[in-house]
N, C-alpha and C positions, 0 to 999 in steps of 0.2 A: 504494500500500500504506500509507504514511506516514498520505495522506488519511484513509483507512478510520479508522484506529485513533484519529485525532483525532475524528472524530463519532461513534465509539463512546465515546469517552470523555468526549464534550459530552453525549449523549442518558444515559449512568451520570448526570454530576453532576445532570442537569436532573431526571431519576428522582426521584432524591434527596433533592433541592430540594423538588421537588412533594411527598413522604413526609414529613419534616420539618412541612411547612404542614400537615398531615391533621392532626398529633399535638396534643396539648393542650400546653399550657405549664408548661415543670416547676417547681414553688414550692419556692424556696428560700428560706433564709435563713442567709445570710453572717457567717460568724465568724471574724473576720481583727481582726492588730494594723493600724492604719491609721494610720500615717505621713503626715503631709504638711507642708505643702497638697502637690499633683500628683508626690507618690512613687510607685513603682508599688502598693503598699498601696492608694491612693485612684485609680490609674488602675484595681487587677483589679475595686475595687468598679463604677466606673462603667463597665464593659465587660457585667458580669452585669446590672447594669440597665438598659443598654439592649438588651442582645441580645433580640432576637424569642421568643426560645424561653425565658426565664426568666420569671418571675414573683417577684418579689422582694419577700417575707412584711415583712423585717424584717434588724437589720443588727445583732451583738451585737463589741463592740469592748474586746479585751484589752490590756494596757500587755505592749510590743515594742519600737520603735525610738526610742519618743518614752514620755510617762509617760500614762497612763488618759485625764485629765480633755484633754492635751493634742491625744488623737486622738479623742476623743469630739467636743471644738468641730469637728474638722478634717472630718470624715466629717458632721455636723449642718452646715457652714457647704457642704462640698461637693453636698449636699442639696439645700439652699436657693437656690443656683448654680445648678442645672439643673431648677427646679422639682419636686421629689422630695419634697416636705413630710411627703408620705404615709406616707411608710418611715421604720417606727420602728424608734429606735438604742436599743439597750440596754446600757450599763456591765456588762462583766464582771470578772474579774478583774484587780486590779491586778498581787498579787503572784503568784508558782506558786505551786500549789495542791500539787504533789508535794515539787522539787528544792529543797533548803533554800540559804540563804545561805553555810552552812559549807560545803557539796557544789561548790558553787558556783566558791568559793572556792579549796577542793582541785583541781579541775579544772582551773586557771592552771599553766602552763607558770612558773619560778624569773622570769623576766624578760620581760612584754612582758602578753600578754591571751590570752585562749581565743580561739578563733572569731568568736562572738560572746555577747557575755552580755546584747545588748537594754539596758534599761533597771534591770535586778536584776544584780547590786549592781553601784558605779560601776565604771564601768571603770578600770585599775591600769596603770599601768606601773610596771614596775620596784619593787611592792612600795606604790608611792605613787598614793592613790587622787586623777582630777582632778575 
């Protein structure tokens, strides 16, 4: 009985597999803060570009964990790494384009840091920015 449900469940994935391969390649283009060098930032980029099923247009990179220019090298040099020359990176926003610096700000807890604030504004402890 066990047997059974194991080669129904191999003959499913193989299905699958085979449906997948018919379909055309979805084109994307990546817009992620990219962190690095080999953050997960810069590993979820090189996973979309090498998976079989993506098609990777272009790669547009906002300041997150690290500042703008800082993950733009990181993401261009990760590039250049895995011969990727082709895929154009684009500078997007440095600062938010919504949540202000004062909002920001208000959102801190009297002693310690919010969540995370990325790279806008420094992060605070205790009232003292480092």
């Amino acid at each position: 009985m066990k047997l059974g449900r194991v080669w129904v469940t191999v003959a499913v994935v193989m299905m699958a597999s085979l449906a997948v391969r018919g379909q055309e390649k979805r084109k994307i283009i990546i817009d992620q803060d990219a962190a690095g060098p080999a953050g997960t930032d810069q590993q979820s980029i090189l996973l979309l570009i090498q998976s079989p099923q993506t098609d990777v247009l272009g790669i547009t990179v906002v300041t997150g964990d690290q500042w703008l220019n800082e993950e733009t090298a990181h993401t261009l040099r990760m590039l250049e790494i895995i011969g990727r020359t082709d895929i154009s990176v684009v500078k997007g926003a440095e600062y938010p384009l919504v949540r202000r610096k004062a909002d920001t700000e208000s959102a801190k807890d009297g002693c310690g840091r919010d969540g995370h604030l990325g790279r806008y504004p420094d992060r605070f402890w205790c009232g003292q920015s480092t």
